[in-house]
C-alpha positions in Angstrom: 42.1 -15.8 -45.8 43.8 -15.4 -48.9 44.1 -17.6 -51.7 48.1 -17.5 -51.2 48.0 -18.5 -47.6 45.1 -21.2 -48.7 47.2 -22.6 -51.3 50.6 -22.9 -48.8 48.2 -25.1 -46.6 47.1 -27.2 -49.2 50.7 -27.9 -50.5 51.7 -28.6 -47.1 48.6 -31.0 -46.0 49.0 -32.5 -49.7 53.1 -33.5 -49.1 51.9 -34.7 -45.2 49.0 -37.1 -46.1 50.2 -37.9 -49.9 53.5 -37.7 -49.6 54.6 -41.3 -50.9 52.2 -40.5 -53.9 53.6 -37.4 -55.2 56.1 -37.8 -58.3 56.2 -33.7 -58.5 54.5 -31.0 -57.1 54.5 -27.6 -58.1 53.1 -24.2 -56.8 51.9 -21.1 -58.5 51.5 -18.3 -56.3 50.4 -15.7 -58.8 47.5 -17.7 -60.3 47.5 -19.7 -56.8 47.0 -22.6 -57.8 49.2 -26.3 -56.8 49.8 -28.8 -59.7 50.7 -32.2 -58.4 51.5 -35.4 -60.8 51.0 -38.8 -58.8 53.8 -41.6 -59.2 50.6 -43.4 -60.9 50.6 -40.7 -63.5 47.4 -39.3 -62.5 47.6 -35.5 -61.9 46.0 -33.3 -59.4 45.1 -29.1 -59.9 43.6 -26.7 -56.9 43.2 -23.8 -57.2 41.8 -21.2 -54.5 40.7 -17.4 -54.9 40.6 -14.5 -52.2 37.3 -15.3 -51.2 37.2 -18.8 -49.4 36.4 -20.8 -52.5 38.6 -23.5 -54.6 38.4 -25.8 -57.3 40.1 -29.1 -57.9 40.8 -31.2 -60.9 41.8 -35.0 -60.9 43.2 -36.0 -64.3 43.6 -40.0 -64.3 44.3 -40.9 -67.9 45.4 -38.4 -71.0 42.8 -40.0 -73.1 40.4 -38.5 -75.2 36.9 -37.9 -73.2 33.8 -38.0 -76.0 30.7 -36.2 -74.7 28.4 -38.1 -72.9 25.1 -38.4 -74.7 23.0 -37.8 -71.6 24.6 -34.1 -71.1 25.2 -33.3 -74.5 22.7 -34.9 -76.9 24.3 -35.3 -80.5 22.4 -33.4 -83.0 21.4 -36.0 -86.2 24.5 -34.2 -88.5 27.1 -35.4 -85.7 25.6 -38.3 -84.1 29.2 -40.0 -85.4 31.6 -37.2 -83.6 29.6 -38.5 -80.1 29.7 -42.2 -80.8 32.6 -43.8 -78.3 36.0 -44.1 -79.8 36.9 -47.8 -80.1 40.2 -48.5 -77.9 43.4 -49.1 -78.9 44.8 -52.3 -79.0 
């Protein structure tokens, strides 16, 4: 199935079960892909190819993400640029 006809599906199963949640919701067709932003600001990508496989993304906060230590061990030189950010107040 293509990923055009995939993506048409998702968009339609995405307004039927999440309707009431979706502030926006946009389709690309070339790329295909669906963008929808969530009335709680979170933001939702998928994105499907030609061959039966997607990929999703679920955005909840437009804050800075540090790397994690355990998956990306800081070197001794920048042991400050993984320490965690201190929030703001």
């Amino acid at each position: 199935m293509s990923g055009v006809i995939q993506i048409q599906i998702a968009k339609g199963l995405l307004e039927k079960f999440l309707g009431e949640l979706i502030a926006d919701i946009t389709i690309d067709i070339e790329d295909p892909r669906i963008f929808a932003k969530l009335r709680d600001g979170s933001r939702l990508y998928i994105q499907f190819n030609d061959h039966d496989q997607y990929s999703y993304s679920v955005i909840f906060s437009d804050g800075r993400i540090l790397c994690p230590q355990e998956l990306y061990p800081c070197q001794p030189s920048t042991r400050r640029s993984c320490a965690p950010s201190p929030s703001p107040r």
